[in-house]
C-alpha positions as CSV (number, residue, x, y, z in Angstrom):
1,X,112.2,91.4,96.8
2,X,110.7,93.3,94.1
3,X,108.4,96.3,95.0
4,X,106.2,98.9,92.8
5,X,105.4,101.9,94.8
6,X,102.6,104.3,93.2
7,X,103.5,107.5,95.1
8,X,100.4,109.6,94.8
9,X,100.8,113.6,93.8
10,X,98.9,114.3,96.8
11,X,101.5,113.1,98.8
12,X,104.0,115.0,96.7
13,X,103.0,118.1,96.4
14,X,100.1,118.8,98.8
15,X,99.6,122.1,98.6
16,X,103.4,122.9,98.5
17,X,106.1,120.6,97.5
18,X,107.2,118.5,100.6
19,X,110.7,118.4,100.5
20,X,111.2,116.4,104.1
21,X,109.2,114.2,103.0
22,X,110.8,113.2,99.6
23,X,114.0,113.2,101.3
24,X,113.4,110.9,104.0
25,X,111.6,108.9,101.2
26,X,114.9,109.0,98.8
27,X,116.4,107.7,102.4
28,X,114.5,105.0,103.0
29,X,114.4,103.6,99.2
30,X,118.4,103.9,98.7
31,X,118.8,102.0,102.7
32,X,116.1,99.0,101.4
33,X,117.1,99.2,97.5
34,X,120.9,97.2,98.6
35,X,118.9,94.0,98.6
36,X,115.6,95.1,96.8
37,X,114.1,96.2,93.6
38,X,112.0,99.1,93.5
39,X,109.9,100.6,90.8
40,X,108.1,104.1,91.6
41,X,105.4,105.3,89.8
42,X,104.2,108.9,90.4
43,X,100.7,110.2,90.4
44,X,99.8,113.8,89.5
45,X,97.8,114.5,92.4
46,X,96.6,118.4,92.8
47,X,98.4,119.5,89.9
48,X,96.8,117.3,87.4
49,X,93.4,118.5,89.0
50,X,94.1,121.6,88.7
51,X,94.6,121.8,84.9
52,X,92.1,118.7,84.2
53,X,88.8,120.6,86.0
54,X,89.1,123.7,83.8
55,X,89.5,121.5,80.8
56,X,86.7,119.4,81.4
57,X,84.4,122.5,82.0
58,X,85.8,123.8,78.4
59,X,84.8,120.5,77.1
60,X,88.0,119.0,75.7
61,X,88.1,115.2,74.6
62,X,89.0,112.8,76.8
63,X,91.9,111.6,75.2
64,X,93.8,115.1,75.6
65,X,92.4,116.0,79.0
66,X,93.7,112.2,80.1
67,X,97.4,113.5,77.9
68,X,98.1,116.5,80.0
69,X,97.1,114.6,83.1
70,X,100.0,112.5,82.1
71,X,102.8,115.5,81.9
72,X,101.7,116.9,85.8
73,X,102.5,112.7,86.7
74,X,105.9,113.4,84.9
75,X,106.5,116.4,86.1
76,X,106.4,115.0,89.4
77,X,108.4,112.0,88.6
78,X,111.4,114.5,87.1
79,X,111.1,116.4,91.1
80,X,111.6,112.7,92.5
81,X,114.3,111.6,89.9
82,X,115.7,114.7,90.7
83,X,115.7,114.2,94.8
84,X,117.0,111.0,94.4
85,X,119.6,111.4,92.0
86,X,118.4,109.1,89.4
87,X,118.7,109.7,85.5
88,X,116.8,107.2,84.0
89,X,114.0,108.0,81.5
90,X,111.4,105.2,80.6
91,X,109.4,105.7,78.2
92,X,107.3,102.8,77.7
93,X,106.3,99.6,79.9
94,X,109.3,97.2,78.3
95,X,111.9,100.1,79.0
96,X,110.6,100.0,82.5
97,X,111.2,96.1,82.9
98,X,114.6,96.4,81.0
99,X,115.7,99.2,83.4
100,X,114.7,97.0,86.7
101,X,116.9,93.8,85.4
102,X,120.1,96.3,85.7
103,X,119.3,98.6,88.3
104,X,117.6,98.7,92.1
105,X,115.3,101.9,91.2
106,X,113.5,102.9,88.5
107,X,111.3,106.2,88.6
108,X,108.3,107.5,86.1
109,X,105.2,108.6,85.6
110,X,102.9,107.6,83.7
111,X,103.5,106.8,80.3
112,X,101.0,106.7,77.7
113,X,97.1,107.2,77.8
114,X,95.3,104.2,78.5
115,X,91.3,105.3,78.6
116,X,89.7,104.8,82.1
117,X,93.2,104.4,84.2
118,X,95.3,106.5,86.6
119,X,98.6,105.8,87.5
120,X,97.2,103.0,89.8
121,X,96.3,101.2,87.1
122,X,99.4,101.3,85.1
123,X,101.5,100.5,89.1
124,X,99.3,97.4,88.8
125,X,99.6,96.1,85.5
126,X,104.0,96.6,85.7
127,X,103.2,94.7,89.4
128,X,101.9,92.0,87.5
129,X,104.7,92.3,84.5
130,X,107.6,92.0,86.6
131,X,105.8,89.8,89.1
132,X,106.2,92.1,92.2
133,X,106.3,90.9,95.5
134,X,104.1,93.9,96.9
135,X,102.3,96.7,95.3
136,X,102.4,99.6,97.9
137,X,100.1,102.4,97.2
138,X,101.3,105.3,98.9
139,X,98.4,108.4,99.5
140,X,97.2,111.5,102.0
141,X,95.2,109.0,103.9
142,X,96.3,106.5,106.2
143,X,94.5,103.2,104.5
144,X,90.9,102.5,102.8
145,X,88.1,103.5,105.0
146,X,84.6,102.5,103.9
147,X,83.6,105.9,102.9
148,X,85.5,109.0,101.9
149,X,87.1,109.9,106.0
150,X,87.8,113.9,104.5
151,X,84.2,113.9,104.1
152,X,82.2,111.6,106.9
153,X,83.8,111.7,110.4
154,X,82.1,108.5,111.2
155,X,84.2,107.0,108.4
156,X,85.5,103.3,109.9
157,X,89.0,102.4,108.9
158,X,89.4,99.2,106.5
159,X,92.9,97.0,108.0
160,X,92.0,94.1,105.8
161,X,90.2,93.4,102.7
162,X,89.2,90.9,100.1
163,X,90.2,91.2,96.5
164,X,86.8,90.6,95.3
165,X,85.0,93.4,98.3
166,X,87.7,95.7,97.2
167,X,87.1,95.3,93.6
168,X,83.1,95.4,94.2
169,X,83.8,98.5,96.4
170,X,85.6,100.8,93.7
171,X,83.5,99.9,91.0
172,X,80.5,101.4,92.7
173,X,82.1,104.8,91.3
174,X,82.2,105.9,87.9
175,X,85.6,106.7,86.4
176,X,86.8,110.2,85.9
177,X,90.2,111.6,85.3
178,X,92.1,112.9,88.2
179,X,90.1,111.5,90.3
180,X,91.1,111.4,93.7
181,X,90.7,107.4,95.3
182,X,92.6,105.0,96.7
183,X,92.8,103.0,93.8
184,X,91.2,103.3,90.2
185,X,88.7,100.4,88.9
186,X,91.4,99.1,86.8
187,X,93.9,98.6,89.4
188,X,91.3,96.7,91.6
189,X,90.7,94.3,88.1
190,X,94.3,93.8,87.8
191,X,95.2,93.0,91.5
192,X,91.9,90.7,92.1
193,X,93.0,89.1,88.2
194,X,96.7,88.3,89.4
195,X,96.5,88.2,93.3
196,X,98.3,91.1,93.6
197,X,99.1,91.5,97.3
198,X,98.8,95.5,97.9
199,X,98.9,97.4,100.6
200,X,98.0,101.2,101.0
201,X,99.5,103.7,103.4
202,X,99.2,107.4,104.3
203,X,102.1,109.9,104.0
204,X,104.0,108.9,107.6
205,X,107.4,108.0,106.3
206,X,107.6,105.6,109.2
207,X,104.8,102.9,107.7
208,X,106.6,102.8,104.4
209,X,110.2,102.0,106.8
210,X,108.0,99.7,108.5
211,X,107.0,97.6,105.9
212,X,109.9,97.3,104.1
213,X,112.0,96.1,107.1
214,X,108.8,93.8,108.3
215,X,107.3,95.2,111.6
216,X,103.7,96.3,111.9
217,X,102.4,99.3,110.3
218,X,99.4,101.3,110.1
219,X,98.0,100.6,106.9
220,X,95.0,98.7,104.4
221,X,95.9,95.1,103.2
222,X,94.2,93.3,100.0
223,X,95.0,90.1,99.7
224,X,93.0,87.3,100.8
């Protein structure tokens, strides 16, 4: 099976790098990876908002706000590359592609600016490329919940959602960069477009395990 994973900064680096958790990551890929494809995109999570919130208040354009965004994302991918011993270097969507067709994992960030897209967009659109079985978001929260849980304490966890609700449900907000979502408006487009099936998990290494080796899991599915 082919997988893209979008492995969100947050879950990274969330407040300190997480080590443990990159390692038992790195484990679990290489164990699944002898049968299975996997392409992982990394987000930039707290870093990228870090640098991106000062820039906006010193009014930079979007275009070079969005561009430094895109070096926290590699940064992180170079931590994970380096964690899992993997010396690849994409730098565009075909290399991407080209790289899956010889190897079992390919790592990145994000690659180029696209306006109005996070690295959940750009997961999406290389699901749909190399026709990916699953597109697993991975985040700091356990699945979608139908308002921001961090916030409301009466949030009420989402197990199952339409393509078209959760595609109606994101594009009640208005972009920003480093914004901090599930999934961006263009990745709910792309997976409603192409019947994407996607499923989102929070940072317990033992949902991601689960999935991959086909037992239950705590976790959001769109599909239907």
């Amino acid at each position: 099976m082919k997988y893209v994973i979008s492995l969100g900064g947050s879950v990274i680096v969330p407040n300190d790098i997480d080590i443990n958790y990159l390692k038992k990551f790195n484990e679990i890929i290489k164990k699944y990876s002898r049968n299975n494809k996997f392409i992982i995109i990394t987000g930039g999570g707290s870093i990228a908002r870090k640098y991106i919130k000062p820039l906006k208040k010193a009014h930079l354009d979007v275009k070079t706000i969005g561009l430094i965004g895109i070096a926290t994302t590699r940064l992180n991918a170079d931590l994970v590359k380096s964690i899992m011993k993997i010396k690849t270097n994409p730098r565009n969507n075909k290399d991407i592609i080209n790289l899956i067709k010889k190897d079992s994992i390919v790592v990145t960030g994000a690659l180029n600016f696209l306006p109005d897209t996070t690295t959940d967009g750009i997961c999406a659109q290389i699901a749909h490329e190399i026709k990916a079985d699953l597109f697993i978001n991975i985040t700091n929260i356990k699945g979608l919940f139908d308002k921001n849980p961090l916030v409301y304490k009466d949030a009420k966890f989402i197990s199952k959602i339409s393509f078209d609700n959760f595609d109606k449900m994101v594009n009640k907000m208005k972009f920003r960069s480093g914004q901090h979502y599930i999934l961006d408006q263009k990745a709910a487009q792309i997976i409603k477009k192409y019947k994407i099936k996607t499923i989102i998990i929070g940072n317990n290494i033992k949902n991601l395990n689960n999935i991959l080796s086909k037992k239950k899991f705590i976790g959001t599915v769109i599909n239907y």
